[in-house]
C-alpha positions in Angstrom: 138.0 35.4 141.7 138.4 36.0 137.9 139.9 33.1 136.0 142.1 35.4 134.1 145.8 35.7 135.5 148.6 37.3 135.5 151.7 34.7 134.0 154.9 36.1 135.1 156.8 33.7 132.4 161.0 33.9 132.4 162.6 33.9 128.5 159.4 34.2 126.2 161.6 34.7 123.3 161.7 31.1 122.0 160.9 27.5 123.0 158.4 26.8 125.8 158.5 30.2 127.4 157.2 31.7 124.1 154.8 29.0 122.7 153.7 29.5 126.6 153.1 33.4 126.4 151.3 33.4 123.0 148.7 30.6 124.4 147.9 32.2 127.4 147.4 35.7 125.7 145.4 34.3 123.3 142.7 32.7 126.7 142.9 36.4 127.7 145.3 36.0 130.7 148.3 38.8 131.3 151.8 37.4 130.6 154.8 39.7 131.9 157.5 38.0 129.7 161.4 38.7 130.5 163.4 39.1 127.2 167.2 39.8 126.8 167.2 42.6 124.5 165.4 46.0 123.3 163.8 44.4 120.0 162.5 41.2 121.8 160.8 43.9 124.3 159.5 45.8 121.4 158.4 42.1 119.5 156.9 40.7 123.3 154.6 44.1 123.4 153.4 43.9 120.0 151.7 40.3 120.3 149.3 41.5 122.8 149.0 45.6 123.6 148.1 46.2 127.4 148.1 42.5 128.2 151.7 41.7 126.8 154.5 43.2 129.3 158.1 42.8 128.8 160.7 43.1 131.6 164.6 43.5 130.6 166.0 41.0 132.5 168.8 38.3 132.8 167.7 35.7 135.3 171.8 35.2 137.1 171.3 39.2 137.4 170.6 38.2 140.8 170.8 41.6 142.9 168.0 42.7 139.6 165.2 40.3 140.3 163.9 41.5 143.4 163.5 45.0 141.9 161.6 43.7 138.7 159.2 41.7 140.8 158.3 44.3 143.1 157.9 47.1 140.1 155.8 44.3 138.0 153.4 43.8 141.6 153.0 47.8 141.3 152.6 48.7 137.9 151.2 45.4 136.7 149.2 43.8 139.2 149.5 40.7 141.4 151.6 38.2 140.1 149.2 35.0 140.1 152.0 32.5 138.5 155.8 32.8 137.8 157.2 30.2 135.2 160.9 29.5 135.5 161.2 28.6 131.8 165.0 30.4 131.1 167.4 27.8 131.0 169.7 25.9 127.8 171.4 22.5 127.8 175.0 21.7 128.2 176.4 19.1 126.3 179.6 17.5 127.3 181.5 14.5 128.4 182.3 15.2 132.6 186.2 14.8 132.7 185.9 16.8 129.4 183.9 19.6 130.7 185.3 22.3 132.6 183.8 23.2 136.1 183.1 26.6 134.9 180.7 25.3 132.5 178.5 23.7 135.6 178.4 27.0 137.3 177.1 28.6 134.3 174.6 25.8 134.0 174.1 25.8 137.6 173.5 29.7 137.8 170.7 30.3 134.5 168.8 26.7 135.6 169.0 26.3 139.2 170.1 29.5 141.3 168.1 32.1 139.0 164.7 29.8 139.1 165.6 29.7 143.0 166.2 33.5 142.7 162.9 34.4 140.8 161.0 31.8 143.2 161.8 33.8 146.5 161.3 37.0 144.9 157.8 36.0 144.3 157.1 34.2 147.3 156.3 37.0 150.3 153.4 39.0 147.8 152.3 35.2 147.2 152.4 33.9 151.1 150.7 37.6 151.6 147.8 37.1 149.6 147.6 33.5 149.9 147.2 32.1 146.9 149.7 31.6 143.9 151.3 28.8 141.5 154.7 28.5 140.6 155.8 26.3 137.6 159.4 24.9 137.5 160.4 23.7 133.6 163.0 20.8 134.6 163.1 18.4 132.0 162.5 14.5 131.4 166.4 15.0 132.5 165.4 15.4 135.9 164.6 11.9 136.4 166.8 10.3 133.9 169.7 10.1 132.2 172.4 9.5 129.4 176.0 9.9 129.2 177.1 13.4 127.8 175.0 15.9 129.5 175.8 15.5 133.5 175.9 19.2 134.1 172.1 19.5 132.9 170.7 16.2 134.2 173.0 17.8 137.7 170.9 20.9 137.6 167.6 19.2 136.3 167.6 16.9 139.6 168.0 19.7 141.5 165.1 21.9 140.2 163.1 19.2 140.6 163.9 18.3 144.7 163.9 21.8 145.3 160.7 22.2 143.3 159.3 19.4 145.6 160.6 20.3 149.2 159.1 23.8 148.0 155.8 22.8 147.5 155.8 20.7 151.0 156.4 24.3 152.4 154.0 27.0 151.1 151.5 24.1 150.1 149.4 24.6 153.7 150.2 28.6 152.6 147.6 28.1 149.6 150.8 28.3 147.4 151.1 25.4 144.4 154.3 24.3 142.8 154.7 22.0 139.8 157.7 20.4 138.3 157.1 20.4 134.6 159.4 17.5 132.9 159.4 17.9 129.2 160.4 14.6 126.8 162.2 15.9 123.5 160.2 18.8 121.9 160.3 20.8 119.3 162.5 23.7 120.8 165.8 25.1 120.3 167.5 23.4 123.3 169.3 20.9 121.1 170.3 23.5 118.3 171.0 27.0 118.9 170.6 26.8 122.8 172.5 23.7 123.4 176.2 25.0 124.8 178.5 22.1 123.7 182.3 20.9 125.2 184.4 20.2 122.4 186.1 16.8 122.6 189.2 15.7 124.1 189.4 12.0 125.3 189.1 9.3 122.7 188.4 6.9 125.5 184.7 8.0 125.3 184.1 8.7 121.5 182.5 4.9 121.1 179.7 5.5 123.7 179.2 9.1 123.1 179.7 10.1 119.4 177.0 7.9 118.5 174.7 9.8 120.7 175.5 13.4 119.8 174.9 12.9 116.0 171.4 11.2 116.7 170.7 14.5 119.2 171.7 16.8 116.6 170.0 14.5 113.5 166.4 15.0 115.3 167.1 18.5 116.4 163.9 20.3 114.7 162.0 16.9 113.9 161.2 15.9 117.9 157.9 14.3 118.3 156.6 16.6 121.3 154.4 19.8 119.9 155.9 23.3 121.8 151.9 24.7 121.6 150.5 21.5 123.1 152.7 21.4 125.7 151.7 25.1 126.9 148.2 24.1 126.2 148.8 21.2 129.0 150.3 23.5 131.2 147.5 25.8 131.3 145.2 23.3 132.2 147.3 22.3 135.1 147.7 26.1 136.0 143.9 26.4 135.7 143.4 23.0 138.2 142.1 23.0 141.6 144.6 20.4 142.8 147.7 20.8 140.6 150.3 17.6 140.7 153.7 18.3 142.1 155.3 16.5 139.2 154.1 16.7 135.4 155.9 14.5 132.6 155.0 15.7 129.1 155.9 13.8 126.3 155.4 9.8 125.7 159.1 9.5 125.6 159.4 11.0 129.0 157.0 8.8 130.6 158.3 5.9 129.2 161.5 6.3 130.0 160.8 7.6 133.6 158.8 4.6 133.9 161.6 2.3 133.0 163.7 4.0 135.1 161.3 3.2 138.4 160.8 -0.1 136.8 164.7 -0.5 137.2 165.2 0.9 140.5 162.7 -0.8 142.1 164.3 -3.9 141.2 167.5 -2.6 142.3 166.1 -2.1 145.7 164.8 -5.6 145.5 168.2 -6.9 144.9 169.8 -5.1 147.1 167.3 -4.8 150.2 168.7 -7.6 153.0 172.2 -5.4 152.6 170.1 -2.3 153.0 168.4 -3.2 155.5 171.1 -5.2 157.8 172.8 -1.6 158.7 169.6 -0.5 161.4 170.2 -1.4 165.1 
């Protein structure tokens, strides 16, 4: 089987989805990029004519997917990966943050990746063979006071992303959780949605940390083209991990995390354990 694919990549107009597309045109591969808007189509195209494909889509147009998958398998070819890159942040104190701001959040990062995975999944399970990538973020694993409705969705892309994988893995079908650190992308400027604020009672612990968000928006240390470079290599591995941080910061505050909650089990373990039998 060639080595060249074909990257079915959701929102390649910015951020990881597009520093994604442009690498893996540039190794040759096919990218069928979903973009919001006419010009974006028109833009998508013009990087890379006859390998670049753009799809009009919006991912929580949930009764469209099904139909833009099955026209992409017929007029494209096989789809050999989908990457669930569309998603933004929410920013917001919880008791601050109404709950129709967590179904928004809810709906573009966890029920339209789940949508776009099981549109993909019988042509996949047919043939056999396929790799999906799931962008969750270094908020999957951890967290900080202000964004619960992202870390919330995060967490859940990432166990669905790994009860997934324990499922069509024996099917010849991969699936990898990508966890990002802080990169370079819009998610903490133009992208980020954000609750305005209300309660005083939490302006001490969280004030602080939306001006330091918003001071290194643009100036992150992870590198958008280095990260799609890493994820090629993983799409291009025999035995792809189910879980892939990217970013120092992300590992070492995943670490820590472990680190902490293995201690916590420790501490806790003769009450844990004195509720068998």
């Amino acid at each position: 089987m060639t080595d060249k694919k074909t990257l079915f990549i959701t929102g390649v107009s910015s951020g990881f989805g597009k520093a994604l597309a442009q690498e893996a045109l540039a190794q040759g591969h096919a990218v069928v990029g979903t973009v919001r808007n006419a010009e974006a189509k028109r833009a998508f195209e013009a990087l890379a004519p006859g390998k670049a494909h753009a799809r009009l889509l919006d991912v929580t147009d949930f009764d469209a997917i099904d139909g833009v998958v099955a026209e992409v398998e017929a007029n494209v070819g096989p789809i050999d990966v989908l990457v669930n890159n569309a998603g933004y942040g929410h920013e917001g104190i919880m008791e601050e943050s109404p709950l129709d701001e967590m179904r928004r959040q809810f709906d573009v990062n966890v029920f339209g990746a789940v949508a776009m995975m099981k549109a993909v999944l019988p042509c996949m399970r047919q043939r056999r063979r396929g790799h999906i990538l799931n962008i969750t973020s270094m908020g999957g694993h951890i967290t900080m006071p202000g964004i619960a409705y992202y870390c919330g969705s995060k967490f859940a892309l990432e166990g669905i992303s790994e009860t997934l994988g324990k499922e069509v893995g024996p099917l010849g079908i991969a699936v990898t959780a990508v966890a990002p650190g802080s990169f370079r992308t819009d998610w903490a400027g133009r992208s980020m949605q954000r609750t305005p604020r209300s309660i005083a009672d939490y302006d001490t612990i969280f004030d602080p940390i939306r001006q330091a968000r918003e001071e290194k928006s643009g100036k992150q240390l992870g590198d958008p083209v280095k990260a799609a470079r890493a994820m090629l290599e993983v799409i291009a591995a025999e035995n792809p991990p189910a879980h892939l941080l990217l970013g120092s910061d992300a590992l070492k505050l995943v670490r820590d995390k472990l680190t902490a909650f293995e201690a916590s089990i420790s501490e806790w373990e003769t009450l844990a354990v004195s509720t068998d039998g």
